[in-house]
N, C-alpha and C positions, 0 to 999 in steps of 0.2 A: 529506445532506452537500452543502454548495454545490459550485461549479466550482473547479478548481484553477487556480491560477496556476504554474503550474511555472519561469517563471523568476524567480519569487520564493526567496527563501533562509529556511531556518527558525531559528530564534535558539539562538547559542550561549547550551551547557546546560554547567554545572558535569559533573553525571553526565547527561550527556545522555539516558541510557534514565529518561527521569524518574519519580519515586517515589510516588506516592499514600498515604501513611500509613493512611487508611483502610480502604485494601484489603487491605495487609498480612495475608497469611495464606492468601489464598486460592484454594487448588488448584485449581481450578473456574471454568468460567464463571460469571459472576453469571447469575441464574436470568434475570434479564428481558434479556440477552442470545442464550441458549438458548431463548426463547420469543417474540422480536420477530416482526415482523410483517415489519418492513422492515431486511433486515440486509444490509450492506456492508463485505466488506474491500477497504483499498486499500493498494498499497505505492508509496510516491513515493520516487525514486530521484535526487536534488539533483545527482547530478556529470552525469546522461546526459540529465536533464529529462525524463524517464520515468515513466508512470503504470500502473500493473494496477488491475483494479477485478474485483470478482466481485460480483453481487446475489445475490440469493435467487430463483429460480423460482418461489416461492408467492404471490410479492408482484403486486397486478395491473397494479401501477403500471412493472413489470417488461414485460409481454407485447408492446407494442408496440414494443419496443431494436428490435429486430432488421428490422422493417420500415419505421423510417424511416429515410431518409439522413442521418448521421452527417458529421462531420468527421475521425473519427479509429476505430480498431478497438479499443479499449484497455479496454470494459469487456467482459464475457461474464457470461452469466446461468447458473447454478449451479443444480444440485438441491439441493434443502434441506440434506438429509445430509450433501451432501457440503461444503455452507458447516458444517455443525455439529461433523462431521469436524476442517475445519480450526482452529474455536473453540475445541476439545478440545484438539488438537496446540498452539496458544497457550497456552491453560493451563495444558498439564502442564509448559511453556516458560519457564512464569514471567513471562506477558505482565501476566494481570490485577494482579499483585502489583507490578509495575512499573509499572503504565500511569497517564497522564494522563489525566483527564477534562478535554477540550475544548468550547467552544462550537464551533468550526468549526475543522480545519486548516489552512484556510486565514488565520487568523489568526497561520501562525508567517509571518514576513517577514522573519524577517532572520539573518545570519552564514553559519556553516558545519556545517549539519546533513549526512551526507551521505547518510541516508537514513530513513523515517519509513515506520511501517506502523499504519494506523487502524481499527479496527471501530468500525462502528457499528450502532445497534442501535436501531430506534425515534425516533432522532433524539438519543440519547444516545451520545458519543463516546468509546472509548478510544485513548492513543495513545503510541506507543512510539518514540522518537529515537534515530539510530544519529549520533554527531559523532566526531569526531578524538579520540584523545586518553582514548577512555573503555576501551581495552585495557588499559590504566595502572591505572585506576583499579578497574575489576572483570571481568575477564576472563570471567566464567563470565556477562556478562549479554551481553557481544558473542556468544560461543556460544549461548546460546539466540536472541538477535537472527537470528544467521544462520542459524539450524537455521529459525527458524518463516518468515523470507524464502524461504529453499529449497522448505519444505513448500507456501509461497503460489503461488510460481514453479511447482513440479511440478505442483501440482491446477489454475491458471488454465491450463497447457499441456495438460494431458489432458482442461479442458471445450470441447466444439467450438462452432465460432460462425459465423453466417452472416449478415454485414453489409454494408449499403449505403453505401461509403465517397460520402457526395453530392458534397463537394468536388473528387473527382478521376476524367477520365476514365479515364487512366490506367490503372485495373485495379491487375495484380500486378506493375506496374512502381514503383507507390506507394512500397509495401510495402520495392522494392527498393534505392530512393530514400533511403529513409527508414534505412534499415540502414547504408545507404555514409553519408548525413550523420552519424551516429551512430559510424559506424569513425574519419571525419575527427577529428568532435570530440574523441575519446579520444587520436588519434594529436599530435593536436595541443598536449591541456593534458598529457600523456607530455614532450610536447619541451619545454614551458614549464619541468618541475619537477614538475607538480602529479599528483593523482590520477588513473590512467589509468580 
């Protein structure tokens, strides 16, 4: 999966959790997802400009994250299981039955998505869009949207990670920086009207 641009916007969707007709029906991860070599969930968060990423620990391509300096802490490498774990909890969510097959996510660029969760798998992309407007339309997909956010959220918080932020000398004032830019920002599109 390429680099994100996070302050990019991803394009207003009719049903925004969009539909794959193909896939339709299926409980399951597709097999060549459960069997990738190179597998990546990410959730992109549009109103906070926020990324989570989990690899695979199997991957070799994987082994050296953590020793070189980085600009940012956002991705964590994963035990297999426990990325397969989370592929499951998708599924029985109603991810793959929803999901779009992308070339890259970073291809959505435009409107008001206001949040997007991708696996990828070998270089083949699923991907699921949270926008305004779709609690109207199907309730029970915003519900699994946010059940399988939450599950992404709790399992990237319980894998631990130990990374060389290169950009800053800073340390854990970064960190701390980076949390108050992120209170403002809320505090502020709050006073605007808009999404906190």
């Amino acid at each position: 999966m390429g680099s994100s641009r996070l302050g990019r916007r991803a394009p207003h969707l009719g049903l925004a959790l969009l539909c794959l007709s193909g896939m339709v029906g299926c409980a399951s991860a597709p097999a060549a997802v459960r069997e990738a070599k190179d597998l990546r969930i990410t959730c992109w968060d549009f109103r906070t400009h926020s990324r989570l990423v989990l690899v695979n620990q199997s991957n070799p391509a994987n082994a050296g994250l953590y020793s070189q300096p980085r600009d940012n802490a956002d991705t964590k490498i994963a035990p297999d299981e426990l990325l397969l774990d989370l592929v499951d909890f998708a599924a029985q969510h109603g991810f793959f039955e929803r999901a779009e097959a992308l070339a890259e996510p970073d291809e959505l660029t435009r409107s008001t998505a206001r949040c997007m969760i991708a696996i990828s798998a070998d270089g083949q992309h699923y991907a699921c869009i949270l926008s305004p407007g779709l609690g109207q339309e199907d309730r029970e997909a915003v519900e699994d949207f946010t059940a399988i956010q939450m599950e992404l959220l709790a399992t990237y918080n319980r894998v631990p990670q130990l990374q060389y932020i290169g950009s800053s000398a800073e340390g854990g004032d970064y960190f701390e920086k980076e949390r108050e830019r992120l209170r403002r920002e809320n505090l502020d599109r709050a006073r605007k009207g808009g999404d906190p």
